[in-house]
N, C-alpha and C positions, 0 to 999 in steps of 0.2 A: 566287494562292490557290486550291485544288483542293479542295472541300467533302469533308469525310469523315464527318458525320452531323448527321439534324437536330438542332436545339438541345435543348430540355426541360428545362433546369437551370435549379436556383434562384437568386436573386442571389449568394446565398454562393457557390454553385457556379462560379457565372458568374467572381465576382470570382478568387478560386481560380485556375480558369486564367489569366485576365488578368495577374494577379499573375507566376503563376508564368514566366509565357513573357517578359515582358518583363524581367525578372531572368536569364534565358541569354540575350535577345539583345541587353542593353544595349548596347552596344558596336556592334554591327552597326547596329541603329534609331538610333543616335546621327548616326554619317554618313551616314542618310538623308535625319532631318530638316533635316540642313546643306541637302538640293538643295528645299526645299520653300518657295515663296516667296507669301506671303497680305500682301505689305505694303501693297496699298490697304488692304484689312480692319483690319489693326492700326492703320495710319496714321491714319485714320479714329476709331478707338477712343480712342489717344493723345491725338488733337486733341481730346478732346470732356474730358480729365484734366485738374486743374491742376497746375501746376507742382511738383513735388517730391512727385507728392499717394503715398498709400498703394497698391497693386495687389496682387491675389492672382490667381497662374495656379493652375489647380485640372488635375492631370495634366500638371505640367512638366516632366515626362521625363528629359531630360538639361540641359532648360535651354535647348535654343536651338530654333527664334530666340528665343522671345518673352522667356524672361526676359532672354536675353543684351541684348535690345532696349532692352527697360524700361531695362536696369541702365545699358544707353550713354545713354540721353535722360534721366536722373535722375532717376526714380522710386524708390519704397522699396516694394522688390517681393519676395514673399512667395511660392514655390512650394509645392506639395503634391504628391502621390504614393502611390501601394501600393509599388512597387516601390523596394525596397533598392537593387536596383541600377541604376536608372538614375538615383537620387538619387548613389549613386556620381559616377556622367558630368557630373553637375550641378555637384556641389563640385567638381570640375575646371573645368569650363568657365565657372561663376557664381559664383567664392567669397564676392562681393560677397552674394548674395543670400542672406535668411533662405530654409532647405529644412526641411520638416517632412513627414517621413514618416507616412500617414494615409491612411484611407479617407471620401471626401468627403461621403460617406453619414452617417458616424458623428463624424467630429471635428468640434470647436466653438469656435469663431469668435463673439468678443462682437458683438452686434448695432450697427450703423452704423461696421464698423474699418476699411471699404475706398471710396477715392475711385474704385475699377475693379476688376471679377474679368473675368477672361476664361479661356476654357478651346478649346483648340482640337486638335480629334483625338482626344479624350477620352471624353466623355460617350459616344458609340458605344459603349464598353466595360462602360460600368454598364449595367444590368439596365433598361429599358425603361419598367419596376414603378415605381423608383425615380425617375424622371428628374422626374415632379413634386415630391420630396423636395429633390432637387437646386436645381431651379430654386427653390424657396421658400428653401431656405438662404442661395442668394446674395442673393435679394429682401432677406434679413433682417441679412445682412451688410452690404451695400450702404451707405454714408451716403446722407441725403438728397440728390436730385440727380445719385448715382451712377452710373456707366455700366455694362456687363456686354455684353460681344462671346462669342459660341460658336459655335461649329461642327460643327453634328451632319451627320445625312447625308440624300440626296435619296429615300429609300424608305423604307417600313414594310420592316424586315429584320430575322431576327436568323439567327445562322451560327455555328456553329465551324470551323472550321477548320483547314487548316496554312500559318501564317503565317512566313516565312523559319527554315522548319523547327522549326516548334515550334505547339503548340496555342495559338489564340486563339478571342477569343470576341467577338461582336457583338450588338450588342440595343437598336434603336431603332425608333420612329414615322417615319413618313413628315416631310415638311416644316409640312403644314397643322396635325396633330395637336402638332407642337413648337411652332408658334409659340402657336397655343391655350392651351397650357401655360404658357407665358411671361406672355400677357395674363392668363391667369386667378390669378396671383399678387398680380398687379399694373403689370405693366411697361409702360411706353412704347415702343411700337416707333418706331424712327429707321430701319432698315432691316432686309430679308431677303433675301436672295438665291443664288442657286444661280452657284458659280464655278468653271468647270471647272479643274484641279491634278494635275498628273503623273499621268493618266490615272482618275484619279477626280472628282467631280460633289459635292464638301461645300454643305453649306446652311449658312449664315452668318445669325446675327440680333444687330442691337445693338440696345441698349433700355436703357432709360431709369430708373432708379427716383424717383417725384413728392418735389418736395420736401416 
């Protein structure tokens, strides 16, 4: 990734490119995330779900691993997305799974519909602004008891970019500043931690919401 100017864009802004870049490179981001492998972290997640229970991936791309995950260990799993086309990649690869294209900022989700949200590689994409919006939504989606796994990143950053030849965009808090975020909704941490992955450093939190 070869920086080509600083940020300064609005969420809208933000989202815009995000949007737009991953709709030319669905297809290519698709057999990337085939090599990307986080299965303590979801293992971990899974285990803490009940049986057959509800899940929403918030930014499921093309669908794998995590929906394709969910959808193998039987869950009734739920992805989201901006992007047309990588929701494309998804109905191929997930037919099984409800896809609802949406900006997770804005669309709405009845309050207690999920026995687990997880979102991984994601949130980085949304606006920085927003990521306490975020996190409150899933709080409120969550049924009691619920679990919620994500995966933001190890720095205060935000960037545009050219990412596999196309503009993208980055915008998050450090680690301490996200987990903050998380407690101050409401959540129970079960775990944080920093896991190095195909030459990158994600910060991982699962948490809890009180019965």
């Amino acid at each position: 990734m070869t920086p080509e100017r600083t940020h300064g864009k609005s969420p809208d802004e933000q989202g815009r490119i995000v949007r737009d870049g991953y709709d030319k490179i669905a297809e290519e981001y698709n057999q990337q995330r085939e090599k990307f492998d986080n299965s303590n972290e979801i293992k971990e997640f899974i285990d803490k779900l009940p049986e057959g229970g509800t899940v929403l991936d918030i930014g499921c791309g093309g669908g794998v691993p995590v929906l394709r995950k969910l959808i193998a260990e039987g869950f009734d799993a739920t992805g989201i997305d901006f992007s047309k086309g990588m929701l494309e990649v998804a109905k191929r690869n997930v037919p099984e799974a409800t896809l609802i294209h949406g900006d997770v900022t804005k669309t709405e989700f009845d309050e207690n519909s999920f026995d687990g949200i997880i979102s991984t590689y994601a949130i980085i994409h949304i606006h920085k602004s927003l990521h306490p919006i975020v996190y409150t939504r899933m709080h409120s989606w969550l049924k009691p008891g619920g679990v919620m796994l994500v995966c933001t990143a190890h720095s205060d950053w935000e960037e545009i970019a050219v990412y596999h030849g196309v503009d993208m965009a980055w915008s998050h808090p450090g680690p301490q500043a996200s987990l903050q975020m998380v407690k101050n909704v409401g959540f129970e941490i079960l775990f944080d931690r920093l896991v190095p992955t195909n030459d990158e450093l994600p910060y991982w939190i699962l948490a809890r919401k009180s019965n």
